[in-house]
Residue, then its C-alpha position, 0 to 999 in steps of 0.5 A: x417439063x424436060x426438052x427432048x434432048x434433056x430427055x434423051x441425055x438423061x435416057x443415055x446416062x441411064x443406059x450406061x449406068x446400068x454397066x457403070x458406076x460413074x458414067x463418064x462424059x467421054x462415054x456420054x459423047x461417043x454414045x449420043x454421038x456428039x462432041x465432048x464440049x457439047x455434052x458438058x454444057x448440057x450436064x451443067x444445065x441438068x446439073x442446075x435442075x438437080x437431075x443428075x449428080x456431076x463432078x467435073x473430070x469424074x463424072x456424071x450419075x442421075x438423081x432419084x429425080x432424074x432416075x424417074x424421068x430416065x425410066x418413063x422415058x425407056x419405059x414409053x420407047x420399049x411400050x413402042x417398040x413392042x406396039x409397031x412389032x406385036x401390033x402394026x407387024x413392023x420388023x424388030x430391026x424397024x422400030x428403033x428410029x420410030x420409037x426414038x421420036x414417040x418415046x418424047x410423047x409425055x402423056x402418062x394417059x396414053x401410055x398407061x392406055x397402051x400397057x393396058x391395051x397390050x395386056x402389060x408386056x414385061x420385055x420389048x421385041x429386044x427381049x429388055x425389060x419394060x418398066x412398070x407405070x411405078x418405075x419398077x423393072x423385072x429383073x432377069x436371069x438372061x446370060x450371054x452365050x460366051x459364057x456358056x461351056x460345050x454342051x449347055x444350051x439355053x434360050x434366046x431371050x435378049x439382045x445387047x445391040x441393037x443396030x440395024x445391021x446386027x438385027x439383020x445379021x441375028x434374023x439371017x442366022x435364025x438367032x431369034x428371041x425364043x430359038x433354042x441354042x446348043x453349044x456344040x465347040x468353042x474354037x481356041x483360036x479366035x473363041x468363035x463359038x459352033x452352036x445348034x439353033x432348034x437342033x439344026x445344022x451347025x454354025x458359027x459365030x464370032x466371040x463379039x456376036x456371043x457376048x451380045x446375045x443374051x440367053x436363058x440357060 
């Protein structure tokens, strides 16, 4: 059995492994929030269970052990997730917090249970997808809209951040999972981008904000 922090370590290595190669321990710090030093330690210890692979001063990736364990755990948060929005009505920028606590639950009765009673879910209310009870995840075609041209279009189907902030900011501009967006300009001076949601009036967003939201051309 792996502590929770353990868990949550080897959930953030994961996490950033799926953009990096080699995830450093700086990269580790700043996403758990915590000190460099810290982080150290803890890689050692996972390092001696054999659940990652840790070079000092290169980096850190999990094992196919510590991958197993990585996957349960995004597999029973994203399971979460999508229980507190689809079935308790809680709002999508609500339910990280909670999840974060009921992910550490390890019964695998319970969570195959609630795939089941949810009737095996493929993406949580983020639109990420949710593995299955063998690990396997379903692979996706979703892009951000900062690549799209003037005139394409596409549909909301994932988001890359998922701070309170930036999920209420989405929910006020209508940019929401299954909303249709057309790419109307993209303005050379900051490459802000004017898109139409649902065929409406336009509006604005920022480079930032385009990369983070993910589309189904």
């Amino acid at each position: 059995m792996q502590t929770f922090t353990e868990e949550n370590y080897l959930k953030a290595v994961y996490r950033l492994s799926e953009e990096n190669e080699v995830v450093t321990t700086n990269q580790l710090a700043a996403s758990l929030n915590t000190k460099a030093a810290s982080v150290t330690d803890m890689l050692k210890k996972l390092s001696e269970k054999k659940l990652i692979d840790y070079t000092p001063y290169y980096g850190v990736s999990l094992t196919p052990a510590g991958k197993k364990i990585a996957v349960d755990v995004v597999r029973r948060h994203r399971l979460w997730e999508y229980f507190l929005v689809d079935k308790l009505n809680f709002k999508w920028d609500e339910v990280h917090e909670m999840a974060e606590e009921l992910e550490h639950i390890s019964s695998t009765e319970l969570i195959d249970r609630l795939d089941e009673f949810m009737e095996f879910p493929a993406y949580d209310p983020h639109g990420d997808p949710i593995p299955d009870k063998n690990g396997r995840i379903k692979k996706n075609e979703f892009k951000p809209i900062s690549t799209l041209a003037v005139q394409e279009s596409g549909i909301i189907s994932g988001i890359r951040e998922h701070s309170v902030s930036f999920l209420q900011y989405l929910e006020k501009m209508n940019l929401l999972l299954g909303n249709k967006i057309m790419i109307i300009d993209i303005l050379d001076f900051d490459q802000s981008v004017v898109l139409k949601v649902n065929g409406a009036d336009n509006i604005s967003i920022s480079k930032d904000a385009a990369r983070k939201i993910l589309v189904t051309p």
